[in-house]
N, C-alpha and C positions, 0 to 999 in steps of 0.2 A: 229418308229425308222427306220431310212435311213437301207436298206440290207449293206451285207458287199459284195466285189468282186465279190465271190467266189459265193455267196447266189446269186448275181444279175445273174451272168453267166447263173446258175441253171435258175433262173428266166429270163431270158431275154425278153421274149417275155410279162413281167407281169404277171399278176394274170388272168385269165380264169373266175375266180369265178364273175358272172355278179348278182347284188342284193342277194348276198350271197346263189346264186345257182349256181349250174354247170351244163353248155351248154349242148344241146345233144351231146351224145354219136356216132359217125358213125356208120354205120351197119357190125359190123364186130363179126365172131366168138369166141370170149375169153374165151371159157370153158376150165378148167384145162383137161379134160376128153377128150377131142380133141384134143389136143395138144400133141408135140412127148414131151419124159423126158428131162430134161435139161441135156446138156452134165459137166463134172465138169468144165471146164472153165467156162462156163454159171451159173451155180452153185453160183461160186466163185464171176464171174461179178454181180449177180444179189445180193445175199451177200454186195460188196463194195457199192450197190447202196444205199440200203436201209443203212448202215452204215454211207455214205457220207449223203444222208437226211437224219436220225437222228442227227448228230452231227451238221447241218446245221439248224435245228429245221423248215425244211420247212413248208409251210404252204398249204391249201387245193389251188390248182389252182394255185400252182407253176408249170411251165413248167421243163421237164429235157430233157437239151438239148443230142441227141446223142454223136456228134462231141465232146462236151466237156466232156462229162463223160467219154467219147472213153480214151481222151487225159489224164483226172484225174487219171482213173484206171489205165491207160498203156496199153490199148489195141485195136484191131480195132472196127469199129463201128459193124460188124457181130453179135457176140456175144453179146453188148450191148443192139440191139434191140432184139435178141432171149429173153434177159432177163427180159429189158421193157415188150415185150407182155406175160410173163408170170407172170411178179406181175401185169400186170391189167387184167389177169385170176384171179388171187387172189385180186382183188380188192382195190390194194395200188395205181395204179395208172391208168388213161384212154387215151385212144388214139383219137385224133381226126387227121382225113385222110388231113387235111389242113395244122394242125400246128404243129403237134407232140405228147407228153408222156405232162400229167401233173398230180400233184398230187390229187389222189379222195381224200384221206383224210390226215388229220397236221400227219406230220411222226410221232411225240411222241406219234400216238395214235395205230400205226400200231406193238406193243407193239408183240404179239400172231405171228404173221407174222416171226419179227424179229428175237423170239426163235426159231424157227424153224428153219429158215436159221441155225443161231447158235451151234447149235443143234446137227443137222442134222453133219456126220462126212466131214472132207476135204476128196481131193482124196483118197480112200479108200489105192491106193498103196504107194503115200505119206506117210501118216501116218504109213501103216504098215513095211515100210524100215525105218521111223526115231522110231518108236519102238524099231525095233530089234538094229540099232546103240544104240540109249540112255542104253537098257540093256545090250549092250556090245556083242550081239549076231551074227554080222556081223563085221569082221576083217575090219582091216585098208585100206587096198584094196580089193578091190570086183572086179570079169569080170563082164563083159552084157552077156555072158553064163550061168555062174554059177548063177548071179539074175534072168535071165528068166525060168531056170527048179526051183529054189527055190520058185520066188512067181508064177508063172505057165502063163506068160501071153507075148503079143509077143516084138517084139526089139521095133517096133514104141512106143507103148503104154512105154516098159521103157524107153526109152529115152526122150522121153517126160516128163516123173517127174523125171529123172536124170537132165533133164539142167534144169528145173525149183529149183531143190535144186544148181545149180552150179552157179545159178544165185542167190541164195541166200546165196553166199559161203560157204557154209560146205560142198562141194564136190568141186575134182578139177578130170580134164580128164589126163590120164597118156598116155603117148607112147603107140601106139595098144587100144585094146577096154578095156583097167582098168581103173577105179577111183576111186582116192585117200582122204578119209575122212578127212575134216581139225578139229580142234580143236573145241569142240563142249561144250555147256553148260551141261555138262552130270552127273554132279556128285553138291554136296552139295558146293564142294569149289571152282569149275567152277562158280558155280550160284555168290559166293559170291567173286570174282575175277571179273567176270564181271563186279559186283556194285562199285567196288574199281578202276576199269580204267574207267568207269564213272565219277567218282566222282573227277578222276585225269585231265580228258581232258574237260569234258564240262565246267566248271568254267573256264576254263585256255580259252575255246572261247569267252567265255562273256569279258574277260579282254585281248582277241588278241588287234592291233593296229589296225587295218585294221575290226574288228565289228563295224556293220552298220544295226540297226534294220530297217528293213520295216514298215513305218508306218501303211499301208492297212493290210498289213497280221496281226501285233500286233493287231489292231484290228479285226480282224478276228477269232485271237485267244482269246481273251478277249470275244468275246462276246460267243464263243463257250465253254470255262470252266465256265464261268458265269449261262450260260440253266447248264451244268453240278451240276455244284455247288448247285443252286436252286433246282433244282425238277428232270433234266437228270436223275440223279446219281439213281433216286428211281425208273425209267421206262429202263434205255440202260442196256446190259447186260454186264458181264464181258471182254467178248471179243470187246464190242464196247469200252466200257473203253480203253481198252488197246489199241486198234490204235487210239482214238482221243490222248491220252499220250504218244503215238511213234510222232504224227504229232506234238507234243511242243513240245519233246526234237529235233527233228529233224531240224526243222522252225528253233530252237532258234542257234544250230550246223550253219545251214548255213548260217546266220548273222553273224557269225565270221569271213565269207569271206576267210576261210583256208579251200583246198578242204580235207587235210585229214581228218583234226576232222570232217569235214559233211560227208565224206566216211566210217570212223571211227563209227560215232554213228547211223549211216543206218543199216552199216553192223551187231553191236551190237543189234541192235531191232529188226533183221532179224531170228540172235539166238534166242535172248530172248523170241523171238512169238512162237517159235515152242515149248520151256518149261512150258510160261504162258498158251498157249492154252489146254497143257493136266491139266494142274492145275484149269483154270481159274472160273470152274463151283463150285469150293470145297470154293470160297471167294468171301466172300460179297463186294457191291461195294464200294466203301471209297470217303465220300463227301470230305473231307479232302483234300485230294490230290489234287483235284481240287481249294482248297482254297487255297494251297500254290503256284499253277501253275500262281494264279492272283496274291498272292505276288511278285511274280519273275518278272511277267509281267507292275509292277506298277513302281518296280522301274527301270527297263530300261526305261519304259517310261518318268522318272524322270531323266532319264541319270544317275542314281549314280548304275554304274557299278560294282561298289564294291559290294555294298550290294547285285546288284543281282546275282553275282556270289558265294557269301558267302549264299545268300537263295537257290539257286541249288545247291552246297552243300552240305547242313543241311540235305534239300530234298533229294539227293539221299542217303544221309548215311544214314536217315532214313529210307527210303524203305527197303536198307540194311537190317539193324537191325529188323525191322520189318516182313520180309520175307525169307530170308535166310533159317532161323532157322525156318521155319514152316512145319511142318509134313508133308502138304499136297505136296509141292515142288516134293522132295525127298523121299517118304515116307518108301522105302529100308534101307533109310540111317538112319532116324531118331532112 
């Protein structure tokens, strides 16, 4: 089966793999035990790596290009390669001083690897400010004084996770050094408000005048719910689930060719991540989901726009219902 775009980029260079062996190795030091910690940027990069190969199902002696993984992730190549040389410390992937990173072994097997990353918590003060927001513990306005003697740590270090949450709008900067909390998924009927202006505007892009699916990336995405569907579903974890299922509803947003709805439903899977990811270890994966994502995707491919907006939908009111209402979400509220 011909790769998809995305998969060839990755691969560019081809397969490495020469008679179903892999090349030597250059002479270079790749012990975990030598190396400095990963900083959480690097963290985070090395996380989207292995996430982007699993959902890409690469294979052993795929190449991963810096420059484009740079560009995928959203960030410079620095961190990129701090992260590279540390999963081929951990033996996900090897470097050769000629040509670059390629895969030592098929991503879906790097299974143990993967949990870990997962696992393992995000920014330690990230989290612990979207905590205390979601329990209502930090007012509507906060200074950069008052958060730096509460969580004890200096202005760079918060500000640094203040624009990264501002960037993911639910904070906004106010006149002087305050910032102003936006409207957040924080309660049971938040959660379920959210799935209701979903369910209002994605369908309403499928049926814009001006939608135009990509045929490369359609396929792209078809073949990536398809590994899901089959066998993914029972190897990627929760949270990989959930960004390959932000990247279809998103893909699918910006084929409508309307920049709000595709700013729109960013911005909602922005919220959303920060709710699913304290939930997302308490739910099992759902092959399902992924079978209706190929629904959706068969019949755009069939041009009856109807229907596939009528299956996203279904889909999202389902999720709804499905979810909402589950202990684990909310479990104050239940």
């Amino acid at each position: 089966m011909a790769k998809s775009l995305v998969h060839t980029c990755l691969a560019s260079a081809g397969s490495a793999v020469v008679n179903g062996h892999l090349p030597p190795v250059e002479d270079m030091d790749t012990s975990v035990e030598n190396q400095a910690p990963l900083t959480p940027l690097q963290t985070r990069v090395a996380r989207e790596i292995i996430a982007l190969a699993r959902r890409e199902d690469l294979s052993i002696g795929d190449r991963l290009a810096e420059s484009l993984l740079a560009e995928k992730i959203g960030t410079s190549r620095t961190p990129v390669n701090a992260a590279l040389h540390h999963l081929a410390a951990l033996g996900v992937v090897y470097y050769d001083a000629n040509r670059g990173f390629f895969m030592a072994q098929p991503a879906r097997d790097v299974t143990e690897v993967a949990e870990q990353f997962f696992n393992e918590p995000d920014d330690p003060l990230y989290l612990k400010i979207a905590d205390d927001r979601l329990a209502r513990r930090l007012p509507d306005v906060v200074s950069e004084a008052d958060l730096m003697r509460q969580y004890e740590v200096s202005r760079s270090e918060l500000r640094r996770v203040l624009s990264r949450m501002q960037e993911e709008g639910w904070l906004e900067r106010q006149v002087g050094h305050g910032w102003q909390f936006m409207p957040m998924i924080d309660s049971v009927d938040a959660y379920e408000e959210s799935y209701l202006f979903r369910a209002a505007i994605e369908p309403t892009g499928i049926m814009s005048p001006t939608f135009r699916a990509n045929r490369v990336e359609l396929e792209e995405l078809r073949r990536r719910q398809e590994f899901i569907a089959s066998t993914g579903y029972l190897t990627m974890n929760s949270v990989e689930l959930f960004e390959a299922n932000s990247e279809f509803h998103e893909t699918i947003a910006k084929w409508s060719g309307n920049r709000f709805i595709a700013q729109s439903v960013r911005r909602m899977d922005r919220l959303r991540r920060l709710v699913e990811y304290r939930q997302a270890r308490a739910r099992k994966p759902r092959q399902g989901q992924a079978k209706e994502h190929l629904a959706i995707l068969d019949a755009i491919a069939q041009h009856d726009l109807l229907k596939a907006a009528t299956l996203l939908r279904e889909h999202i009111d389902g999720a709804r219902r499905a979810k909402v209402r589950a202990q684990e979400v909310f479990p104050e509220e239940s």
